[in-house]
C-alpha positions as CSV (number, residue, x, y, z in Angstrom):
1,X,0.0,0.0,0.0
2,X,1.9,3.2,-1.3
3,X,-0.6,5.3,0.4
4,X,0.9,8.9,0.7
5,X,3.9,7.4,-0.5
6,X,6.0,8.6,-4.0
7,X,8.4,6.8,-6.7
8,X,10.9,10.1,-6.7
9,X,13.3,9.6,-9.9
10,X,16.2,11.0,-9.1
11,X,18.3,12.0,-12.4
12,X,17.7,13.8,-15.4
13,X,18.1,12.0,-18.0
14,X,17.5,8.8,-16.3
15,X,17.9,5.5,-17.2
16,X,15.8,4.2,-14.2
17,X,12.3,2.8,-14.2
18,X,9.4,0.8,-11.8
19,X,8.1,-2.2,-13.9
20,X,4.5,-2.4,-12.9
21,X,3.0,-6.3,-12.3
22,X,-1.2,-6.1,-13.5
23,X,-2.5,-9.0,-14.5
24,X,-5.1,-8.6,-17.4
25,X,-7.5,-11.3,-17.7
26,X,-7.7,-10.3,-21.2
27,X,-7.4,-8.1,-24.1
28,X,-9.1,-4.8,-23.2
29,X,-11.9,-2.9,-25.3
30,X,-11.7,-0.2,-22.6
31,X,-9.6,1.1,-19.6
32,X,-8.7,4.2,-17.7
33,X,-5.3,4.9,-16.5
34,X,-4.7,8.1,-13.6
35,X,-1.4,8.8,-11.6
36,X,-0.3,12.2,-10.4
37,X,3.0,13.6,-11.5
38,X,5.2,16.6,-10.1
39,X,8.6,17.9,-12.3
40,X,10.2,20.9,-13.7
41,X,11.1,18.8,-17.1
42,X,9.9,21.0,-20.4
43,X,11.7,18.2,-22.7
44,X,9.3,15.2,-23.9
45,X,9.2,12.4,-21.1
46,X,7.4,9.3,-20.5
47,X,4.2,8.8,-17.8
48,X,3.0,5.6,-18.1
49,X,4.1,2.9,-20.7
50,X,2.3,-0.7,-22.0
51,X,4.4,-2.2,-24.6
52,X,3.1,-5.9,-26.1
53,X,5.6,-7.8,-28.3
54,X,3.3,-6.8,-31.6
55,X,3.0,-2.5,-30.3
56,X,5.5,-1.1,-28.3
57,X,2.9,2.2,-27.6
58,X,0.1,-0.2,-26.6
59,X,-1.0,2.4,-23.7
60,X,1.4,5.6,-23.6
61,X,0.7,8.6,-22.0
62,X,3.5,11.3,-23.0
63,X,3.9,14.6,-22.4
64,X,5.8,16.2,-25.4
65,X,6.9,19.8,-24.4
66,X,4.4,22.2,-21.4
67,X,0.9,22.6,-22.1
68,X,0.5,19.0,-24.2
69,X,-0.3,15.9,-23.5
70,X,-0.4,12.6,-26.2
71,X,-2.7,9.5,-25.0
72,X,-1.5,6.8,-27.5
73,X,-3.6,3.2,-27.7
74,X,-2.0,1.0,-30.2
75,X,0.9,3.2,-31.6
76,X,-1.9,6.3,-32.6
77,X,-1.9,9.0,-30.3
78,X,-4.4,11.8,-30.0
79,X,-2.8,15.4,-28.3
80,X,-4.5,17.4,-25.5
81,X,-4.0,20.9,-25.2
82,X,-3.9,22.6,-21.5
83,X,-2.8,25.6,-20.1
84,X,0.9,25.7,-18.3
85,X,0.1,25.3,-14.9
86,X,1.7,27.0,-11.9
87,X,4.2,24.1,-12.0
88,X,2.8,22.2,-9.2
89,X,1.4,18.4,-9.1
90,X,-0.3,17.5,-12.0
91,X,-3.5,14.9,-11.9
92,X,-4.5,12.9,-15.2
93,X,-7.1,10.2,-15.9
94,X,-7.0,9.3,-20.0
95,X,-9.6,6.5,-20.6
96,X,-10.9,4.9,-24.2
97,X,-13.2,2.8,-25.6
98,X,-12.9,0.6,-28.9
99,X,-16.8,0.7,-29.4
100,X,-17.1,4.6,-30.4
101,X,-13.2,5.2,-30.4
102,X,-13.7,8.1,-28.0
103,X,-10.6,8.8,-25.7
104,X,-11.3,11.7,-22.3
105,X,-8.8,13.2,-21.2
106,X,-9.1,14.9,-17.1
107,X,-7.2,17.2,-15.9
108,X,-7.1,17.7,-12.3
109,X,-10.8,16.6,-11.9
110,X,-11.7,18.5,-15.2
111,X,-12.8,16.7,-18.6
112,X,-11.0,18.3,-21.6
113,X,-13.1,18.3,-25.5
114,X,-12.9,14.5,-26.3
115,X,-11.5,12.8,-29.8
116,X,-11.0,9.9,-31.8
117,X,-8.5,7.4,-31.5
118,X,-8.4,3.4,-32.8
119,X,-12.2,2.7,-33.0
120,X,-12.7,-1.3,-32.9
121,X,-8.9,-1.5,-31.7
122,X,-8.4,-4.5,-28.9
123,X,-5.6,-3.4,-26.0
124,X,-3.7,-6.6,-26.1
125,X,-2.3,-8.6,-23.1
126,X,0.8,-10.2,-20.9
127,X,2.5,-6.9,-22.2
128,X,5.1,-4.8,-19.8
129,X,4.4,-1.8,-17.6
130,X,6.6,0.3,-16.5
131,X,7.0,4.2,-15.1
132,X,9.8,6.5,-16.0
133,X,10.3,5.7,-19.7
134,X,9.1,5.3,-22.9
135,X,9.4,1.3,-24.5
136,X,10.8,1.7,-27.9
137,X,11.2,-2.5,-27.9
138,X,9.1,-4.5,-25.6
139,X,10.6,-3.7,-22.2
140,X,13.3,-1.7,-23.4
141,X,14.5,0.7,-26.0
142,X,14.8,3.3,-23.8
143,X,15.4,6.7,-25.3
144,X,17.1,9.0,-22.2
145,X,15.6,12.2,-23.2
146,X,11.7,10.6,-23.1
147,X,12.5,9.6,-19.5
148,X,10.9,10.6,-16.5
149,X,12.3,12.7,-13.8
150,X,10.5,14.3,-10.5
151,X,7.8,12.4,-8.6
152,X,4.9,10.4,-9.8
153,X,2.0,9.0,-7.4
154,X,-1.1,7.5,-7.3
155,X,-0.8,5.4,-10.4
156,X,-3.9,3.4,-11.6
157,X,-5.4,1.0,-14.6
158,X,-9.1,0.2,-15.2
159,X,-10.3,-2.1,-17.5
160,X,-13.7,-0.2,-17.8
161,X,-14.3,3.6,-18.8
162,X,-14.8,5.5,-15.2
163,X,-17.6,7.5,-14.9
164,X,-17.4,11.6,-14.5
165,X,-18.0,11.2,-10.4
166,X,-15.3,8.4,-10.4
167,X,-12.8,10.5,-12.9
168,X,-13.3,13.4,-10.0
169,X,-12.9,10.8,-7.4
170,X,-9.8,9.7,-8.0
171,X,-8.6,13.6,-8.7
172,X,-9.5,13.9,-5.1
173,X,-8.3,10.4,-3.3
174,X,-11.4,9.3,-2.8
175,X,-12.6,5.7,-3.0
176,X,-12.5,4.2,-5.9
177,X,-13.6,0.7,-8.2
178,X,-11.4,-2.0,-8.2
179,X,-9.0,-1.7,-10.2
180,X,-6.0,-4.2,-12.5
181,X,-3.9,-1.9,-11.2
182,X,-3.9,0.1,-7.9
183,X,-1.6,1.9,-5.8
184,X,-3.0,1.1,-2.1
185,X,-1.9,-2.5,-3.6
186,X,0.8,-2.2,-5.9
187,X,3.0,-4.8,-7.2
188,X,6.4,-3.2,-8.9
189,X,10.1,-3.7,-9.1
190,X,12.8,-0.6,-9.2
191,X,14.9,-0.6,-11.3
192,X,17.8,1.8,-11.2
193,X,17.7,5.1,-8.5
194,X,14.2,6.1,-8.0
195,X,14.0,6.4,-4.1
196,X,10.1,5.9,-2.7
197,X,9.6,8.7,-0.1
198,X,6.3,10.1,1.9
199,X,4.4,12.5,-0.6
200,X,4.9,16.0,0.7
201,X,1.6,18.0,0.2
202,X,1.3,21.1,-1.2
């Protein structure tokens, strides 16, 4: 239970990362995916990665420079545009599902305009997960300057869309669905120097 607890990543450019154990059951039509993130990086870097042997962007959520954010399912990415914050901890939720092809986007508890991306695609399973870099190759491929570094938190997976009251719910550490993936039960392995420390609120 990493409850209050963060993976800090120490170095800039890193070549560290947390391998994340979720066991899907099976291929998903939808999911969700939220975590909290805290840095000063304005380069491109990595949030959350899903690689399969046949897509190494099976689930990526990227941040290429301030102010954008790129939700990719199945190597296509759709790119959110939000206003540069005041630099302080960032909450997203990106969720998707193959029936309409719609992917949301949340903000800290807010829903940005919603697009298009892979209608009738199938998530595939017994890929990798990992925080801190982007999977170029399944489980590695590891390009320094997409890394991760600064904190990241509350990290979850869904293999359903959330609901509106559940998206804001998880913005504000409420209680929340079950979920493949959940960080008051997490399952990971460090690898390289990220440090877990108490999360120190703002």
């Amino acid at each position: 239970d990493l409850y209050r607890k963060v993976f800090v990543f120490r170095n800039d450019p890193s070549d560290a990362y947390v391998v994340l154990r979720a066991h899907l059951e099976q291929p998903l039509q939808n999911l969700t995916v939220c975590l909290r993130s805290y840095t000063d990086l304005t380069r491109p870097h990595s949030l959350f990665s899903y690689a399969t042997k046949a897509q190494d962007n099976e689930i990526l959520l990227f941040k290429p420079k301030p102010g954008e954010y790129r939700v990719y399912v199945g190597g296509k990415f759709v790119t959110f545009r939000v206003p540069e914050g005041h630099r302080g901890w960032e909450h997203i939720c990106a969720s998707w599902e193959s029936t309409t092809g719609i992917a949301e986007f949340w903000l800290n508890g807010k829903p940005w305009p919603r697009k298009g991306l892979q209608r009738g695609y199938t998530v595939g399973q017994e890929g990798i997960l990992m925080l801190g870099q982007d999977q170029d190759t399944f489980g590695g491929g590891f390009d320094p300057y997409n890394s991760f570094s600064g904190e990241l938190a509350d990290v979850y997976l869904w293999d359903t869309g959330l609901s509106p009251d559940k998206m804001r719910a998880a913005y504000q550490s409420l209680r929340l669905p079950p979920a493949v993936l959940a960080w008051k039960s997490l399952s990971y392995e460090v690898k390289g120097d990220v440090v877990l420390k108490p999360w120190l609120r703002e």
